[in-house]
N, C-alpha and C positions, 0 to 999 in steps of 0.2 A: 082266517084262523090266526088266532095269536099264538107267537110263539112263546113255546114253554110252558106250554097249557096241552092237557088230552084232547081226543073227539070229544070228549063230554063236557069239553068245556074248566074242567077241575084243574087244578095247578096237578105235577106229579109228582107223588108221594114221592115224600123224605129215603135218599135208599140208608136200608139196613149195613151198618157199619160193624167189623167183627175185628177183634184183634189176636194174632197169631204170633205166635215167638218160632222163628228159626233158632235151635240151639246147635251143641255139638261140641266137639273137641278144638282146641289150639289147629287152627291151619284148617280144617275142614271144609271150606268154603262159604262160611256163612255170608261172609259183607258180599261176596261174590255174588250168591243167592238172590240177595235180598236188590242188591246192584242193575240185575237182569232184570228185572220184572217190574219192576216199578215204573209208574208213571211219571214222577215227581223227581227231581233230583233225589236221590238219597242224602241224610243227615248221617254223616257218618261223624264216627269218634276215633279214629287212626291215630297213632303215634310209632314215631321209629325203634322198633328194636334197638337196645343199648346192649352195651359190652357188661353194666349191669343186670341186664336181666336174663343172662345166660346160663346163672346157678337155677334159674326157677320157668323157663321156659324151655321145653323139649322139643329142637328143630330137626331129630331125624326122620326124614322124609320128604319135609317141607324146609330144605336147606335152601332154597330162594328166596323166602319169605321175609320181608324188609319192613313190614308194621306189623301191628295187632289193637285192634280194637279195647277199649279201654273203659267206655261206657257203652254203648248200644249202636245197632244200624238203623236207621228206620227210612220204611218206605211203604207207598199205597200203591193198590192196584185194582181197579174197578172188573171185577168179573161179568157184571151184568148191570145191567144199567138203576139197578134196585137192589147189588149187593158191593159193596166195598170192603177191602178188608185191610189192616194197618197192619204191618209187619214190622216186629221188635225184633233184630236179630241181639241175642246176648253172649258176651263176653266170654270169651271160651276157657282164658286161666284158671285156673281154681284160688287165686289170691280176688277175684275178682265175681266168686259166686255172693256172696251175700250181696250184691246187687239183684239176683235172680227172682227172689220172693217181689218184690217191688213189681218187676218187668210184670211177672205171673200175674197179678192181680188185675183181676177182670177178663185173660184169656179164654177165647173159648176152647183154641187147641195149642198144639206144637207140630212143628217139624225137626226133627232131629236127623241135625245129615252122620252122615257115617263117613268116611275114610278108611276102606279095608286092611289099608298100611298098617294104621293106626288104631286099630278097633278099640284097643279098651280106652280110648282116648274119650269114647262117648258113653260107658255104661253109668258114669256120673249124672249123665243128663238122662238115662231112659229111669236110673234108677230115681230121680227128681221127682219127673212129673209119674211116675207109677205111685208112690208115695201120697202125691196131691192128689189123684185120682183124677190129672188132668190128661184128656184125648189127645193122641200125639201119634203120627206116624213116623218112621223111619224112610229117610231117605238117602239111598247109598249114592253118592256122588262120584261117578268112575273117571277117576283121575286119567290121565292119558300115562299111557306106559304101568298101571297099576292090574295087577292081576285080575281076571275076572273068574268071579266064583258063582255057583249056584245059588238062585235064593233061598232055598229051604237050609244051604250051609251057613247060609250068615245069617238066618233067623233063628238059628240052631246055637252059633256061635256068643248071638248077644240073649240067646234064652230069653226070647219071647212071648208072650201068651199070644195064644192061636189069633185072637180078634185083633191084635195089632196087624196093623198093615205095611206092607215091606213094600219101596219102588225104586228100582236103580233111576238116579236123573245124572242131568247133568248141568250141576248149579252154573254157567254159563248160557246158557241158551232157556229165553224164555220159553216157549213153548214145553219144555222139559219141567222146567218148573213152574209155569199155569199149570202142569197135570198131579202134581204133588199137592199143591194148593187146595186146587177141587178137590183132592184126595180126603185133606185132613177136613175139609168141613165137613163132608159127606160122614166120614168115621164123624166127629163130635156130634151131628144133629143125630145120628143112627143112635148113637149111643146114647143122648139126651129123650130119644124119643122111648126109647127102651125103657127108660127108670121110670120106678112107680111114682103115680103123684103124691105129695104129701096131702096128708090130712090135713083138712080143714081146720083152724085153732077157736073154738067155740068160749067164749067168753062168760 
């Protein structure tokens, strides 16, 4: 048998590549996120908090917190040996959204972590991709020592619609977040599979 070839002799097919944005609030754990799970080193874009950016970054909660991302995270993670997916984590300031339109293009979904400290920290990013009509799940990131609430309260809290999907993870531990992942593709292809087709353009 040669390797890298099937039983049937055929090379094996190209896997399907998808690309995903982590978003969320300042602090939320996106690089974290994106850090866990990945195959590949991540590319990260880190710089040190300054004493100037203190009027325009909001550190309570995350009073540890010693960088912030600046352009994007990125990293791969092979789910199945025929699906891949590239993971955009973006920039959580709000001097640093009009980077976001750019990151979006060609996304099939989003994960949007939560921080319950923090919550309105993220309605910027659900209100985002609700807007774009892009698939995104919510994923509550339960801090250590951070209160734990029910889901229906914090589905409640960020006013939801029903077919979005709520999962507490813990952007630390891979495992936690491979199941957020499955999560969001599963919502984007349900939802892709849902819409009607368009018409044919007869010339």
């Amino acid at each position: 048998m040669i390797l890298g070839r099937s039983e049937r002799g055929r090379p094996p097919a190209e896997p399907v590549t998808l690309k995903i944005l982590v978003a969320g609030g300042f602090g939320v754990g996106k690089t974290t996120f994106v850090g866990a799970v990945s195959e590949i080193r991540p590319l990260r874009t880190e710089e040190l908090l300054t004493e100037a950016g203190r009027p325009v970054d909001d550190l309570r909660g995350v009073e540890g917190k010693r960088t912030t991302t600046v352009a994007m995270d990125f990293g791969r993670i092979t789910l199945r040996e025929d699906l891949v997916l590239y993971l955009f984590g973006t920039p959580g300031q709000e001097r640093f959204w009009f980077m976001w339109d750019e990151l979006a293009e060609g996304a099939l979904g989003a994960v949007v972590l939560v921080d319950t400290r923090r919550l309105e920290d993220c309605f910027a990013a659900v209100d985002y991709f609700e807007r774009r009509d892009i698939p995104f799940l919510v994923g509550v990131n339960c801090f250590d020592g951070a209160a734990r609430y029910p889901v229906e309260d914090i589905r409640r809290a960020l006013d939801l619609d029903d077919h979005v999907p709520l999962l507490l993870c813990d952007a630390r531990d891979r495992e936690s977040v491979k199941e957020v992942l499955v999560g969001v593709v599963e919502h984007a292809m349900t939802r892709a599979a849902r819409r009607p087709a368009r018409p044919a353009v007869t010339t």
